[in-house]
N, CA, C and O atoms as CSV, one atom per row, in Angstrom:
chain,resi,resn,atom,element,x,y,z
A,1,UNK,N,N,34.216,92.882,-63.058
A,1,UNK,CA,C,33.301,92.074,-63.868
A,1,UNK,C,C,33.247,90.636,-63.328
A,1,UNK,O,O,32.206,90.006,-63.521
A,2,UNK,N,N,34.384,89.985,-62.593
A,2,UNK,CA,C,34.245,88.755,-62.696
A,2,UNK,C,C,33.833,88.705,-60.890
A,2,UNK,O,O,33.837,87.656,-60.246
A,3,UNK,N,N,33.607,89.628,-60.494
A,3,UNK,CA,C,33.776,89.590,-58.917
A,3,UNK,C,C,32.107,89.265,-58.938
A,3,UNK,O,O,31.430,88.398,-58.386
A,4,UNK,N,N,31.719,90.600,-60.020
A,4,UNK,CA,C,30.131,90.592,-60.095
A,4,UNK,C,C,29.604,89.456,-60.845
A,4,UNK,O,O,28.384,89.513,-60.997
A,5,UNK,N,N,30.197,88.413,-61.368
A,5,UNK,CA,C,29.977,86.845,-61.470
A,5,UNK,C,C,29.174,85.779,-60.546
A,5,UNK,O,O,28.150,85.098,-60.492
A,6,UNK,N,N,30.556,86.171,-59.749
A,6,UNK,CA,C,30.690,85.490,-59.023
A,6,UNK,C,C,29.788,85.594,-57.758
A,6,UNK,O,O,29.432,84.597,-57.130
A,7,UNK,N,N,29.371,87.129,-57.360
A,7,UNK,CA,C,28.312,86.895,-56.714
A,7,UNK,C,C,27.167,86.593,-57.247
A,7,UNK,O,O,26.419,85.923,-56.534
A,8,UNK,N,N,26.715,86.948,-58.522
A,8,UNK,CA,C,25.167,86.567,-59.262
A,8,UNK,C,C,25.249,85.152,-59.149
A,8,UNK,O,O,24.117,84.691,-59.000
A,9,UNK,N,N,26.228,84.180,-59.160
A,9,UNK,CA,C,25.796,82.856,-59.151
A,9,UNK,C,C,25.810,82.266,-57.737
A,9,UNK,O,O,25.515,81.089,-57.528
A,10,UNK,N,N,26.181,83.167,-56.728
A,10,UNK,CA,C,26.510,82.676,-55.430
A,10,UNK,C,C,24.617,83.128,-54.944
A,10,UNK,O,O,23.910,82.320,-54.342
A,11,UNK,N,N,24.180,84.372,-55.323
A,11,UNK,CA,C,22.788,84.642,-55.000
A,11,UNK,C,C,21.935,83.319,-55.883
A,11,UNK,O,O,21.113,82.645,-55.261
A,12,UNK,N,N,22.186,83.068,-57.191
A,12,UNK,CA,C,21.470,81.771,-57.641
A,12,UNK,C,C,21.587,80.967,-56.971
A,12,UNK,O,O,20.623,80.202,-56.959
A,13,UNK,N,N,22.765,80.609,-56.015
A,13,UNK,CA,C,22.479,79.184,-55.808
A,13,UNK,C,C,22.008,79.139,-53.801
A,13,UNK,O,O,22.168,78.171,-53.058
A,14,UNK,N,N,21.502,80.346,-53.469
A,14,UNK,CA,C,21.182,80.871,-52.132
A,14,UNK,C,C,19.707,80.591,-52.621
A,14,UNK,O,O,19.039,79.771,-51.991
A,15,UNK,N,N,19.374,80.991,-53.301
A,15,UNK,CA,C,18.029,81.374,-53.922
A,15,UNK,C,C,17.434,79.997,-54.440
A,15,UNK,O,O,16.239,79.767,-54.254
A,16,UNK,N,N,18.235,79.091,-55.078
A,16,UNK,CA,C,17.861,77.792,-55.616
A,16,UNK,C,C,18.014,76.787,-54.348
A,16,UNK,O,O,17.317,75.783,-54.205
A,17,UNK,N,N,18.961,77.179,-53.510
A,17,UNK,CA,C,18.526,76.557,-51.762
A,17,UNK,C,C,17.382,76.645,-51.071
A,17,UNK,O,O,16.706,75.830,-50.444
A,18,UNK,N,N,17.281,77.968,-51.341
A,18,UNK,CA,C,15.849,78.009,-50.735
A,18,UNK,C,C,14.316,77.251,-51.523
A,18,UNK,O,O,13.214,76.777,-51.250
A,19,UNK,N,N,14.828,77.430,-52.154
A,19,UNK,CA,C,13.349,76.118,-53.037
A,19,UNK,C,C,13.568,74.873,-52.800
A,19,UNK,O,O,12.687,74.020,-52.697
A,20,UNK,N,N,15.200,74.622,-52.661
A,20,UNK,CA,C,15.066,72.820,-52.494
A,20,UNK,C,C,14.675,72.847,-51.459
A,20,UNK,O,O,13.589,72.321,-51.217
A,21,UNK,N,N,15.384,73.445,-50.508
A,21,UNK,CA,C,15.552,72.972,-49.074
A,21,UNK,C,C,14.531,72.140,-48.473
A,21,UNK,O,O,14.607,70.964,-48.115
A,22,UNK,N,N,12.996,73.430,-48.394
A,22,UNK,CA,C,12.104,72.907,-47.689
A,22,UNK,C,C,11.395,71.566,-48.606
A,22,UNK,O,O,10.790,70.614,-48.113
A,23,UNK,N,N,11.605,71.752,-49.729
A,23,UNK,CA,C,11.054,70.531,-50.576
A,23,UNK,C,C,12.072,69.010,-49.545
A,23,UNK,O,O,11.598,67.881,-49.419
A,24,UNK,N,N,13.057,69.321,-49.135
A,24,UNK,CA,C,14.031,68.137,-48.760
A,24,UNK,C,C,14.075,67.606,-47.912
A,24,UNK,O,O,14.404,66.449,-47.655
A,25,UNK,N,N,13.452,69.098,-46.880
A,25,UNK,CA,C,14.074,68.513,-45.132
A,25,UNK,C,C,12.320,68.637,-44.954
A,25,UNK,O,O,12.140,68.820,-43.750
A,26,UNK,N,N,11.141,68.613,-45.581
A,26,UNK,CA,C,10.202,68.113,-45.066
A,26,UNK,C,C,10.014,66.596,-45.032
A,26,UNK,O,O,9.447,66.028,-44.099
A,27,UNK,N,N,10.544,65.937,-46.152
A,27,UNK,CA,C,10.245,64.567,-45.358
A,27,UNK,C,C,11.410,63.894,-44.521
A,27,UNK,O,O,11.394,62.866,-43.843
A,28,UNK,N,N,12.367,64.746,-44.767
A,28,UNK,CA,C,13.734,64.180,-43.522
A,28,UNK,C,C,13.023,64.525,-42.564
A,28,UNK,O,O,12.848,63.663,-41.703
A,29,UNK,N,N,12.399,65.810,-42.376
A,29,UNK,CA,C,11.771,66.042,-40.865
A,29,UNK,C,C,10.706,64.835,-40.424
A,29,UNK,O,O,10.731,64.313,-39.310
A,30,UNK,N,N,9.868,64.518,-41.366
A,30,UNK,CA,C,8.664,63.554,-41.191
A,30,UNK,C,C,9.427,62.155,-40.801
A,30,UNK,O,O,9.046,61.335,-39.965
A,31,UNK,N,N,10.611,62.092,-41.628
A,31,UNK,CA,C,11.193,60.395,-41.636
A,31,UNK,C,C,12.358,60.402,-39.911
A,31,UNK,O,O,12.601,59.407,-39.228
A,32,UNK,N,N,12.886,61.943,-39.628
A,32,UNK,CA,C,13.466,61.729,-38.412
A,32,UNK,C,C,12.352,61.687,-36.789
A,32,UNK,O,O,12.682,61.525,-35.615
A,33,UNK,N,N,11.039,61.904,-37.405
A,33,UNK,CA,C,10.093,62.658,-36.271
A,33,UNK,C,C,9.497,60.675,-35.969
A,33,UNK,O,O,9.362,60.142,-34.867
A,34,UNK,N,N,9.258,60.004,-37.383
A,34,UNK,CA,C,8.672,58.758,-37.331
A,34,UNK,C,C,9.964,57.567,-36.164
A,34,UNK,O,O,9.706,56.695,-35.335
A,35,UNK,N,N,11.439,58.192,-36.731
A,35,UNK,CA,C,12.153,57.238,-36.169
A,35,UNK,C,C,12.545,57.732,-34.984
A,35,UNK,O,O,13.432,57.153,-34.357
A,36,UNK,N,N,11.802,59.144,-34.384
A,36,UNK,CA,C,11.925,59.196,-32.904
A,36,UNK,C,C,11.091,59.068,-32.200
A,36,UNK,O,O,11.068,59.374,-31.008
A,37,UNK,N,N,10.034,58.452,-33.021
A,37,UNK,CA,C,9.128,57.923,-32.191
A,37,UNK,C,C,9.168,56.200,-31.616
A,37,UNK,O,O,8.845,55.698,-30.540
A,38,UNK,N,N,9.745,55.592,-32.944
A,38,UNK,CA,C,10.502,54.730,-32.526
A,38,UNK,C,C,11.141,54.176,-31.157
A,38,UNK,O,O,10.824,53.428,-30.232
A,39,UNK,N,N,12.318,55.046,-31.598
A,39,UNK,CA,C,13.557,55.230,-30.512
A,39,UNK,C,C,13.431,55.397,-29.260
A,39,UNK,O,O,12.462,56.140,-29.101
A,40,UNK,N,N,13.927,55.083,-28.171
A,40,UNK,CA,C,13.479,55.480,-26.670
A,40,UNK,C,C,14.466,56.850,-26.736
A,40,UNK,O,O,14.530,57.612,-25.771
């Protein structure tokens, strides 16, 4: 019982990664792409 816990919240929080993520690393991508343009 507690094994099967423990994975249902380990798939929630795989699953709730995947929604932030791209919400997160699109403007890290936009804000690292601006400061390598920058950069030599």
């Amino acid at each position: 019982m507690k094994e099967d816990n423990t994975k249902r919240r380990l798939i929630y929080i795989v699953h709730n990664q995947k929604t932030i993520l791209p919400t997160f690393f699109k403007p890290l991508a936009k804000f690292c792409h601006r400061v390598g343009k920058v950069l030599p």
